[in-house]
N, C-alpha and C positions, 0 to 999 in steps of 0.2 A: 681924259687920256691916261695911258700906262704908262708909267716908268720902266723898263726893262734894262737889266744888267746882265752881260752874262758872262761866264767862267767857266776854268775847265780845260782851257786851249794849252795846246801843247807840241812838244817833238814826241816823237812816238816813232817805232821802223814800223816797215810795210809788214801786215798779219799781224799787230797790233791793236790795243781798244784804247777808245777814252769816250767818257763821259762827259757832256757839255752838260751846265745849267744855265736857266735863264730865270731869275730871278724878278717877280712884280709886285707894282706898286701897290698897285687896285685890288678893294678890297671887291668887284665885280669881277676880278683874273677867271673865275669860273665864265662866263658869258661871253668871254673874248674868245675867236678860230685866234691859235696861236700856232706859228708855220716857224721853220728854219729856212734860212737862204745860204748861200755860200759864193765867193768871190775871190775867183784864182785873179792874177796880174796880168792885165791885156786883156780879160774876159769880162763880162755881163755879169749880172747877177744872176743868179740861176735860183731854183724850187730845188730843195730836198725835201721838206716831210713837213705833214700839216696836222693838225688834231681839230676836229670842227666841237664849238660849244655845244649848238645843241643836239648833238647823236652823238659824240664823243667818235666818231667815224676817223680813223687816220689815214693820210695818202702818202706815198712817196716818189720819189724819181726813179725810174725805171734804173737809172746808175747805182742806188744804191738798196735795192727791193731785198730783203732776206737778209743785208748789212747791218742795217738803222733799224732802230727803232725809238718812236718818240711817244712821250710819256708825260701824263701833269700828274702832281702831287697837290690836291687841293687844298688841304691843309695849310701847307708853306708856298700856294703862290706861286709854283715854280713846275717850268718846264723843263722835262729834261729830254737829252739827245745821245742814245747807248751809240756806239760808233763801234763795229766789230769786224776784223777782216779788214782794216785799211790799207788801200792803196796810193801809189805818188800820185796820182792823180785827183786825191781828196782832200791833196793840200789846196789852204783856202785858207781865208776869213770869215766867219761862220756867225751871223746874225740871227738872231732873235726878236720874230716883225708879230706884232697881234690888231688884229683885225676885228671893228663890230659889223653884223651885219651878214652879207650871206659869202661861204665859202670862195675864197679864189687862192690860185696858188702864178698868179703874176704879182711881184715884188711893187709894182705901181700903185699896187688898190691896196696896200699895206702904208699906217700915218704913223705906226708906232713903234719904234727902231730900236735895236741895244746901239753897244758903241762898237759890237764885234769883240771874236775873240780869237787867233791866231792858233790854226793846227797846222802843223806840218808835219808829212810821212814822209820817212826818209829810205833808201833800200835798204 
């Protein structure tokens, strides 16, 4: 299994950027689908953006398509998640889940969790 950590989170106004990391353990981090989720208050967990191992192929949620974009840096392990043009509605709790095996972007077929990291967009 992966250890995942991630950072980053923050206040930021609406039309504002921030960068997430997610930081791994595994020295296999390249062979992991590594995905972001996010988790408003009263809500489900939701998909925002996936990167698949082996195509390196990314997906995103239609809410935030031409917004995000997500990105590994093989080297250091770590996933990252550009956030551009945010809205109050992107405030969240913003997880970092990686996956062996074949693509999905439902939050249940993901065994490997950060601890979250708190964005909030303010107007």
């Amino acid at each position: 299994q992966v250890q995942l950590v991630e950072s980053g989170g923050g206040l930021v106004q609406a039309g504002g950027s921030l960068r997430l990391s997610c930081a791994a353990s595994a020295r296999t981090f390249s062979t992991y689908n590594m995905a972001w989720f996010r988790q408003a208050p009263g809500k489900e967990r939701e998909f925002v953006a996936a990167s698949t191992w082996s195509t390196r192929n990314t997906y995103y949620a239609d809410s935030v398509k031409g917004r995000f974009t997500i990105s590994r840096d093989i080297a250091k392990n770590t996933v990252y998640l550009q956030m551009n043009s945010l809205k109050l509605e992107d405030t969240a709790v913003y997880y970092c889940a990686a996956r062996s095996g074949v693509y999905s972007n439902h939050p249940g077929h993901y065994s490997n969790w950060g601890q979250g990291t708190q964005v909030t967009v303010s107007s």
